[in-house]
C-alpha positions in Angstrom: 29.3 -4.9 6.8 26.5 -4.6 8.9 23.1 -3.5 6.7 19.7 -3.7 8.4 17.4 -1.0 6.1 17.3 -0.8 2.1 15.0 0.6 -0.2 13.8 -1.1 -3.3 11.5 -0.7 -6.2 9.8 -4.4 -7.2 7.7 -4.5 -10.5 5.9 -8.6 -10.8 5.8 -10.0 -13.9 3.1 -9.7 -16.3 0.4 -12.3 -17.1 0.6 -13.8 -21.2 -1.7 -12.7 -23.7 -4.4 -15.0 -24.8 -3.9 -16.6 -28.4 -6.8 -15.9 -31.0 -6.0 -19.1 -33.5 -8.3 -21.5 -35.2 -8.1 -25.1 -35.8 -7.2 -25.9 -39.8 -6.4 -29.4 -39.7 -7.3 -31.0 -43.5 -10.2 -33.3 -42.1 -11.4 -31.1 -39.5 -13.9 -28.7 -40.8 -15.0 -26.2 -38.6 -12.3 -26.9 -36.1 -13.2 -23.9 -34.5 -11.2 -21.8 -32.5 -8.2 -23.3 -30.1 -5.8 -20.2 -28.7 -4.6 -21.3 -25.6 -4.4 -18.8 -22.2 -1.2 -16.9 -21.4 1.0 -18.0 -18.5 1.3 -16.2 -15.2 3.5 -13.7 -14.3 6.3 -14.2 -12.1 5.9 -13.0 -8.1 8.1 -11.5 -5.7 8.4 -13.3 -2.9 10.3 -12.4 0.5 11.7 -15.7 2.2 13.5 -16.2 5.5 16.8 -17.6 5.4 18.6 -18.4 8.6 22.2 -17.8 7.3 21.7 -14.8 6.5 22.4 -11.6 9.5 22.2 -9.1 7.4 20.8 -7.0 4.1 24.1 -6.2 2.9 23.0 -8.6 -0.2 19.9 -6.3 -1.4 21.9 -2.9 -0.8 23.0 -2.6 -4.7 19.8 -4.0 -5.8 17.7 -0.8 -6.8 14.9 -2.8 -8.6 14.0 -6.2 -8.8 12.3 -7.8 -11.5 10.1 -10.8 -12.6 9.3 -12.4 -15.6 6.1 -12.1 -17.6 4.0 -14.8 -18.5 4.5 -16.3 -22.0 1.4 -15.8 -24.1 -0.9 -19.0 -25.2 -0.1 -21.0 -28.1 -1.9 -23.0 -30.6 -3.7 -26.2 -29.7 -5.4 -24.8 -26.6 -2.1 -24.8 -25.0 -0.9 -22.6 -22.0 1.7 -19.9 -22.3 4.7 -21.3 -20.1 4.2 -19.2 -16.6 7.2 -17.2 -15.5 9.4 -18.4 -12.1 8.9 -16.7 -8.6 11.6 -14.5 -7.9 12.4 -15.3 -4.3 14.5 -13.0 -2.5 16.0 -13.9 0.8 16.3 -12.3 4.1 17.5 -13.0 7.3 14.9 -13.3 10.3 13.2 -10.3 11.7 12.9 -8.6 8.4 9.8 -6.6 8.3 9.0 -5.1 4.6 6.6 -2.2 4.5 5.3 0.2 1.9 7.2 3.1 1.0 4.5 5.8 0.4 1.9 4.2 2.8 3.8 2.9 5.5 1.8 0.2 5.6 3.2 -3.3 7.2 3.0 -5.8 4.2 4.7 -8.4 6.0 6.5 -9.2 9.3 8.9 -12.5 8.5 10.5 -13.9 11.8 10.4 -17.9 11.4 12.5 -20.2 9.4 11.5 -20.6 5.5 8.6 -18.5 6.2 7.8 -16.3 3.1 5.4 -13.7 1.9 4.2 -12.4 -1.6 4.9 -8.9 -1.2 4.0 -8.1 -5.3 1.7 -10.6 -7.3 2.8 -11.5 -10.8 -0.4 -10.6 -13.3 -2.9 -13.5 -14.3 -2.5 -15.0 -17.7 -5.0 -13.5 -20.4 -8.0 -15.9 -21.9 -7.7 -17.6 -25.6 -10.6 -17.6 -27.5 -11.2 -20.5 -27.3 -13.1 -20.1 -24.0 -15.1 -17.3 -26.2 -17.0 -19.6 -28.6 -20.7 -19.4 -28.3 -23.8 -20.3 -30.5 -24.3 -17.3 -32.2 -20.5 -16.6 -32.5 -18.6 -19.8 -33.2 -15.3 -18.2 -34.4 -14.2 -15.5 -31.8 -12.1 -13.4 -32.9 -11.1 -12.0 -29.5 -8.9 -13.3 -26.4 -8.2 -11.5 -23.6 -4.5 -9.7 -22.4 -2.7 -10.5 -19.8 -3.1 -9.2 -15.9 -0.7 -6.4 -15.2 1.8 -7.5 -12.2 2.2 -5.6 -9.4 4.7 -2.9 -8.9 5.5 -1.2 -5.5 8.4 0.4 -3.5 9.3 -0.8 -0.8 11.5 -0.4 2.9 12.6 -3.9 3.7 14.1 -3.1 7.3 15.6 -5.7 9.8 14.7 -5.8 13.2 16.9 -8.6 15.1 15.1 -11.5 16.8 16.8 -10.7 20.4 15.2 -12.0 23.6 17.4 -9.3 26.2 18.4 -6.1 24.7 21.4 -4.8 26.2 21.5 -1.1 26.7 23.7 1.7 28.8 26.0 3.8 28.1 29.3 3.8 25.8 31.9 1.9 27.9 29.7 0.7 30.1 30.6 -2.7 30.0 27.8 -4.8 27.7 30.1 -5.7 25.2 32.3 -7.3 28.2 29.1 -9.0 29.7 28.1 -10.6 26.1 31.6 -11.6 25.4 31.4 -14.1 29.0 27.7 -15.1 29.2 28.0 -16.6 25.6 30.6 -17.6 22.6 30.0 -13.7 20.9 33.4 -12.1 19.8 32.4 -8.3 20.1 35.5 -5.8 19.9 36.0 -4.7 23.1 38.4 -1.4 23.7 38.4 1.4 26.7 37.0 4.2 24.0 33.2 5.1 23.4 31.7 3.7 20.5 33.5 0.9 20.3 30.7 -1.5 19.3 29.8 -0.3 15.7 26.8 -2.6 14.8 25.1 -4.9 17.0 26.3 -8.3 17.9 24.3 -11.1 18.7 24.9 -13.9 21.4 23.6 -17.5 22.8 23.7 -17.3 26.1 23.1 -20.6 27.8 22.1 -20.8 31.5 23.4 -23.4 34.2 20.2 -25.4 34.3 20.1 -25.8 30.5 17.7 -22.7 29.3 19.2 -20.3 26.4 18.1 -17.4 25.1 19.7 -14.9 22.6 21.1 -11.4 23.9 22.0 -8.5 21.7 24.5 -5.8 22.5 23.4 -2.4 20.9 25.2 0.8 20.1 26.2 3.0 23.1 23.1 5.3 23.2 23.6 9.1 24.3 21.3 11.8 25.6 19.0 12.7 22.2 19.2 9.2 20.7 15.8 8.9 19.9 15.8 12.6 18.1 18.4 11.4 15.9 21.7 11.8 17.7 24.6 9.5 18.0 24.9 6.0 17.0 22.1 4.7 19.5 19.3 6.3 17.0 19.7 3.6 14.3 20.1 1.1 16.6 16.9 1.2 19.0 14.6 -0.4 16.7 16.4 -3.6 17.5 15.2 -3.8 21.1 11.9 -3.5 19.6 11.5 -7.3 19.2 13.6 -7.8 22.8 11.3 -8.5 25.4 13.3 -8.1 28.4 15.9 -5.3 28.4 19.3 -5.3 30.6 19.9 -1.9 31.5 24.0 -1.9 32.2 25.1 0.8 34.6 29.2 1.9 35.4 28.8 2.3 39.1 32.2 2.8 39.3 32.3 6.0 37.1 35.5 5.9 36.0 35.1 8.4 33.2 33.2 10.9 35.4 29.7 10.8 34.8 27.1 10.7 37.4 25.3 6.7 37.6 22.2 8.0 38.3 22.3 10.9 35.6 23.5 7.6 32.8 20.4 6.1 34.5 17.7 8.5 33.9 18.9 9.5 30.7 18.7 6.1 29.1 15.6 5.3 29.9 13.8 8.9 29.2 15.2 8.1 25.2 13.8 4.5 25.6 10.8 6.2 26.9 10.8 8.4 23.5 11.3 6.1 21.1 8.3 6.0 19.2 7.4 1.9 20.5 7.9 2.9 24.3 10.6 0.8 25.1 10.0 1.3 28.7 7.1 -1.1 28.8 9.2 -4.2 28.9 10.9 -5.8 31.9 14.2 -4.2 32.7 16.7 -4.9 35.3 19.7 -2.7 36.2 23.4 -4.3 36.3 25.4 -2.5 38.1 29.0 -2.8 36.6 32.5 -2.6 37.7 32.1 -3.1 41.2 35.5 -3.7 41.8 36.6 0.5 41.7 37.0 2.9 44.4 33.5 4.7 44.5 31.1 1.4 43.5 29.8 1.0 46.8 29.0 4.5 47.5 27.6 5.4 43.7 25.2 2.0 45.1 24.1 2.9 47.8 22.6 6.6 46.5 21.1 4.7 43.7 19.6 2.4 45.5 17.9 5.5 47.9 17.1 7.5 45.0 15.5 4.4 43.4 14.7 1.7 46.0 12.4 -0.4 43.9 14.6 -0.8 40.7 15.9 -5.0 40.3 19.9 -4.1 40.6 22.3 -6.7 40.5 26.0 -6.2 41.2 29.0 -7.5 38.6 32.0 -7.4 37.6 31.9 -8.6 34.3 35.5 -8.7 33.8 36.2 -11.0 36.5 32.6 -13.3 35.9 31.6 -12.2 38.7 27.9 -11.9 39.8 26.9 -12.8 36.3 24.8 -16.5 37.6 22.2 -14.9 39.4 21.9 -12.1 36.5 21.0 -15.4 33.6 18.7 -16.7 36.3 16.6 -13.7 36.4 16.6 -13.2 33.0 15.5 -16.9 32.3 12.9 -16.0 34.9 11.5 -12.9 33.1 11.8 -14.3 29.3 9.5 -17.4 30.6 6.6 -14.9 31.9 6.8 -12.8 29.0 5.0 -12.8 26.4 6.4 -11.4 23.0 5.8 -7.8 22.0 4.2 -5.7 18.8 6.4 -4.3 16.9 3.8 -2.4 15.3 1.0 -0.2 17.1 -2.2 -2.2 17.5 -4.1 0.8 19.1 -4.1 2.4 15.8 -6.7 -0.4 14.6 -8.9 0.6 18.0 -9.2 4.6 17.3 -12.6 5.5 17.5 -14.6 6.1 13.8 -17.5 8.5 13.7 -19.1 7.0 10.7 -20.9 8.6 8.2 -23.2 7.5 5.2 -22.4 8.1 2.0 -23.0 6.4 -0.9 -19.7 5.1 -1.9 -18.8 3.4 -5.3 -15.9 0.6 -4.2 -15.3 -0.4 -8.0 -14.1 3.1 -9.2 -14.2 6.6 -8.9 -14.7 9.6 -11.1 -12.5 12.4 -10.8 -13.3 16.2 -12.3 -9.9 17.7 -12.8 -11.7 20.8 -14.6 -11.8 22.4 -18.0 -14.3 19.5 -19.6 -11.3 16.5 -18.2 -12.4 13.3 -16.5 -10.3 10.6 -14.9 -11.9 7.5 -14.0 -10.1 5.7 -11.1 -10.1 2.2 -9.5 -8.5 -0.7 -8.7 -11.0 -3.4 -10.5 -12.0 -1.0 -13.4 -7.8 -0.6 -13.9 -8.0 -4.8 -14.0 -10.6 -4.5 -16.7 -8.7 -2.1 -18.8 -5.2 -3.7 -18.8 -6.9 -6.9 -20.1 -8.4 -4.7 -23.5 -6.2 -5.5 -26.5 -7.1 -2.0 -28.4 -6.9 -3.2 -31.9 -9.2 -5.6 -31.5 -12.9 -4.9 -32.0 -14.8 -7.1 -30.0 -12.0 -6.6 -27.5 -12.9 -3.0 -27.1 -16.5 -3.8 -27.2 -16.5 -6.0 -24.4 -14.8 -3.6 -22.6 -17.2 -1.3 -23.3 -20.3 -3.0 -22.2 -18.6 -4.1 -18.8 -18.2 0.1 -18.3 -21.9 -0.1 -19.1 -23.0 -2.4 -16.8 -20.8 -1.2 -14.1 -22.8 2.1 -14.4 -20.0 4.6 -15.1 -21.6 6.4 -18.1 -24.2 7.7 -15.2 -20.9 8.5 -12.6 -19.6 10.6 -15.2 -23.1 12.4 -15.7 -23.7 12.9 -12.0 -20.0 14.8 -11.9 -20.8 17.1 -14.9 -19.6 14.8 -18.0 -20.9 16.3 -21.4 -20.8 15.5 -24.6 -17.6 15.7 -26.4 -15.3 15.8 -23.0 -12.1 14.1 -22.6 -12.5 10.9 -20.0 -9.1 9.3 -19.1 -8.8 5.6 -17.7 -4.8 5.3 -16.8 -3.1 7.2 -19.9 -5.6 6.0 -22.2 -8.0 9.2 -23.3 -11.4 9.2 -25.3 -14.2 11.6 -25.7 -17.1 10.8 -23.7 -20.5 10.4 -26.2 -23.7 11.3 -24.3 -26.4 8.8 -26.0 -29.2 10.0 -23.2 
């Protein structure tokens, strides 16, 4: 079963809590504190693996896990950090953001891999807490929350021609004789069902891999027929071989197959039209080739057409040589739009607080927001007094009591970091 797009929710392991122990060894008076720091959480970690064609083995696998961190032991030892989880995927997997759509990695090469959600940092003993004026810390520090994200992990397949045309054109045929690919081949539309892959290896000893795609249909890139699902595997192609029936045995118009293909190629969000394309035009060998030819070639005389008949191997040398030719000039595409990157910005100043943000949501409520003042929080062990004095100080000195001011925070309000509530007091 061919699989090329899942969904998947991936939660990292925590990091350990830090130990709060003390050294009571007989003959060691004052041994002073010795909790050791937690272990790391375990990451998630998207691999390539080159036996693999397909996602069919993440399909069932609605969430994936890792391991928190072990918290520190005695003796100033580490908590035991938790394993990697390494999930494999075959090449051209891209993995992107669910909610933002944002590319979080593109994975094409062999054993190349990418942390996608980083396991939390192990927590502090407090041992790392004595000082002069306190030489018995009671306090240690909590673990780093791991990361947790959902995610589209979506294969794009690592072609170098895309074959395209309509059903029953022929491409399945053409694969099938330029390389050792075993695609069903039948005289009914539709008959390719997922695309197949092929190595197609020239006469003067250059290969290249072509894939054969879904028949696409007029409306394809709106969403209709097979072709739909299908076109964002020529986004990686860089050369696309267009497959015409110049025989038109079933009765449709060459030229209207023509212009039809390439206006949904055109569509397609990643204008597929921008690559090289050459035309083949197929089954040569019927009654009206010749003359379906000859009125595409008036109608379009500066279109590369090369006449086959793939059924026979015929014509098919000079087609490889030309591809050959066009794969070594070039160069490999985007699959994702670098204009967006060049949009013009009208930039404004404001003064803009990057650690965290305060949020009015009305009737005497506060939320305080942010990614570094979330970090500080997850690390506060709540029970502990000089925990929850350290926190607050760092809140101090990272100026929020005034934030909360300047957005209309009075005394008695309710201020809410994450789930965690408590009533704001006003000392000013």
């Amino acid at each position: 079963m061919f699989i090329d797009k899942v969904k998947l929710k991936l939660k990292a392991g925590n990091g350990g809590d830090g130990l709060v122990a003390f050294r009571r060894e007989k003959y060691v008076p004052l041994g002073g504190p010795s909790g050791g720091d937690g272990g790391k959480g375990g990451s998630i970690i998207f691999e390539v693996d080159t036996n693999k064609s397909t996602l069919l083995d993440l399909r069932y696998e609605k969430q994936i896990t890792a391991r928190n961190g072990e918290k520190g032991k005695n003796s100033k030892m580490h908590g035991e950090s938790a394993p990697d989880v390494i999930v494999k995927v075959p090449s051209g997997t891209i993995v992107k953001d669910a909610q933002t759509g944002e590319l979080l990695a593109d994975l094409t090469e062999a054993n190349e891999r990418a942390i996608i959600c980083k396991g939390g940092k192990g927590g502090k003993g407090n041992q790392h807490f004595a000082t002069s004026r306190n030489s018995a810390p009671e306090y240690a520090k909590m673990g780093e929350a791991g990361e947790s994200r959902e995610v589209i992990v979506e294969l794009k397949l690592l072609a170098d021609v895309g074959l395209v045309g309509f059903p029953s054109v022929g491409k399945s045929t053409l694969l099938s004789v330029v390389s050792k690919a075993k695609p069903e081949i039948a005289d009914y539309p539709f008959t390719t069902l997922k695309p197949q892959l092929g190595l197609v290896r020239v006469k003067d000893g250059y290969s290249f891999v072509m894939a054969d795609l879904p028949g696409l249909i007029e409306g394809a890139a709106d969403g209709k027929g097979l072709g739909h699902e299908f076109l964002k595997h020529i986004e990686r192609c860089r050369v696309i071989l267009h497959v015409v029936d110049m025989g038109a045995n079933d009765g449709r118009d060459p030229l209207n197959d023509y212009e039809i293909i390439n206006n949904e190629l055109e569509k397609y969000p990643v204008n597929l039209r921008k690559r090289p394309q050459i035309v083949v035009a197929n089954k040569m060998d019927l009654d009206d080739a010749l003359d379906n030819l000859a009125r595409f070639k008036a109608k379009y005389p500066d279109v590369e057409v090369f006449e086959t008949t793939t059924i026979i191997h015929e014509g098919l040398d000079d087609v490889l040589f030309r591809l050959e030719a066009l794969l070594k000039e070039t160069p490999a595409f985007p699959i994702y739009d670098e204009d967006k990157s060049k949009e013009e910005i009208v930039y404004k100043f404001e003064p803009v607080n990057d650690e965290f943000e305060v949020v009015n949501e009305g009737n005497g409520v506060f939320r305080v927001e942010g990614e570094k003042i979330e970090r500080l929080f997850a690390k506060v062990n709540f029970k502990d007094d000089d925990s929850v004095l350290r926190f607050s100080r760092a809140l101090s000195k990272m100026r929020v009591d005034d934030a909360l001011r300047a957005k209309g925070c009075k005394d008695g309000d309710r201020v809410y970091i994450k789930d965690y509530g408590f009533d704001f007091v006003d000392e000013e």
